[in-house]
C-alpha positions as CSV (number, residue, x, y, z in Angstrom):
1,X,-39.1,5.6,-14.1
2,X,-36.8,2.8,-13.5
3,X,-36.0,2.2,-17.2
4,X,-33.3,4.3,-17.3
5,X,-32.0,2.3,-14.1
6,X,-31.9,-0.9,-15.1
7,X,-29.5,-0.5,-18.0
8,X,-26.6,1.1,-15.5
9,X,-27.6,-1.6,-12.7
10,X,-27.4,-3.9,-15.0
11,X,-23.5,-2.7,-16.5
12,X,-22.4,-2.7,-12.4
13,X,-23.8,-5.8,-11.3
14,X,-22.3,-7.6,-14.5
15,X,-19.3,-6.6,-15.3
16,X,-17.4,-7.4,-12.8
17,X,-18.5,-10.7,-13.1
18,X,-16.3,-11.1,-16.2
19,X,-13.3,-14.1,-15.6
20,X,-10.7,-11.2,-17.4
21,X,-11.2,-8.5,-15.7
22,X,-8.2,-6.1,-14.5
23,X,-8.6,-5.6,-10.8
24,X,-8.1,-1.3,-12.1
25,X,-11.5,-2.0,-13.9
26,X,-13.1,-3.8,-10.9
27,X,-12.0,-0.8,-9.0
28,X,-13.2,2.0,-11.1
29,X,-16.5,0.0,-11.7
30,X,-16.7,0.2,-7.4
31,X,-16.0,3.9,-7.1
32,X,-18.6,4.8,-9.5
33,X,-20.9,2.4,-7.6
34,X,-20.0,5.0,-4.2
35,X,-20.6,8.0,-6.2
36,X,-23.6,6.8,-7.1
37,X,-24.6,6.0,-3.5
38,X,-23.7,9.5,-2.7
39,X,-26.8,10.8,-4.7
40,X,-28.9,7.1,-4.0
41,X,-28.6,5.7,-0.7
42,X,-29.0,2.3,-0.2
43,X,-32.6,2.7,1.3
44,X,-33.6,5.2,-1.2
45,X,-37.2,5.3,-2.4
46,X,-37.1,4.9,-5.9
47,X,-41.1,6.1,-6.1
48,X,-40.1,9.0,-5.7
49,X,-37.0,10.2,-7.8
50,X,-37.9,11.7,-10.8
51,X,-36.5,11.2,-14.0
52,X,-35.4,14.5,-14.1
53,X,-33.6,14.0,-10.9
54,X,-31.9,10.7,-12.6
55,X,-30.9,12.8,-15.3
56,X,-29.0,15.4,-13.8
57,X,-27.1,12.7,-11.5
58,X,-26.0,10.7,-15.1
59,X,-24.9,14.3,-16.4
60,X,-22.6,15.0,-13.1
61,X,-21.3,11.8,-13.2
62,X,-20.3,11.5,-16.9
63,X,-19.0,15.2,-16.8
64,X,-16.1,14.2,-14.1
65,X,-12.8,13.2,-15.2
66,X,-12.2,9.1,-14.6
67,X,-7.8,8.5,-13.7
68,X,-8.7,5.1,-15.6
69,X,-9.4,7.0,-18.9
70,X,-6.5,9.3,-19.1
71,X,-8.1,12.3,-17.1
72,X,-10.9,12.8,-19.5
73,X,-14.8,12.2,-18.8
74,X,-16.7,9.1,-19.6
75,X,-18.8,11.4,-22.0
76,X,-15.7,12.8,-23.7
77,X,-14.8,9.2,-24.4
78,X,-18.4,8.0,-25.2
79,X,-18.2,11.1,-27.6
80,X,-14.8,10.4,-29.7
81,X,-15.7,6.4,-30.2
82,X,-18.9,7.3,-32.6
83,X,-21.3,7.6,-29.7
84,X,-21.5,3.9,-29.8
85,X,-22.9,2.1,-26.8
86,X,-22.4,-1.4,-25.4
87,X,-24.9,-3.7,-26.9
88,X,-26.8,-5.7,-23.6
């Protein structure tokens, strides 16, 4: 269940770690970390959120428009480069 966790953690937690990072970036990484605490708040209980549940959170989130990519959504953008995704 937490597999599909991990990966978006993971992408938070590090990224803003980079030495170049624009502070736009840094901001847009920390909104999507309060939209995300919207649906998971800090003391949520992971044991039992199903994956279904994780699912349709991912699908809201990359179905809304980001300012940082030009008014159009992360899925939209994920779509046009090739479906490529970051290797870890």
């Amino acid at each position: 269940m937490r597999k599909a966790i991990i990966p978006l953690a993971l992408a938070l937690s590090v990224l803003p770690s980079c030495r170049t990072v624009h502070f736009a970036y840094v901001w847009s990484i920390e909104n999507r970390n309060g939209i995300l605490r919207r649906y998971f708040p800090k003391k949520h209980n992971w044991r039992l959120t199903t994956q279904k549940k994780i699912d349709k959170v991912v699908s809201k989130i990359n179905a809304t428009p980001m300012k940082c990519l030009g008014y159009k959504t992360p899925a939209e953008v994920f779509a046009k480069c090739g479906g490529v995704a970051l290797a870890s």
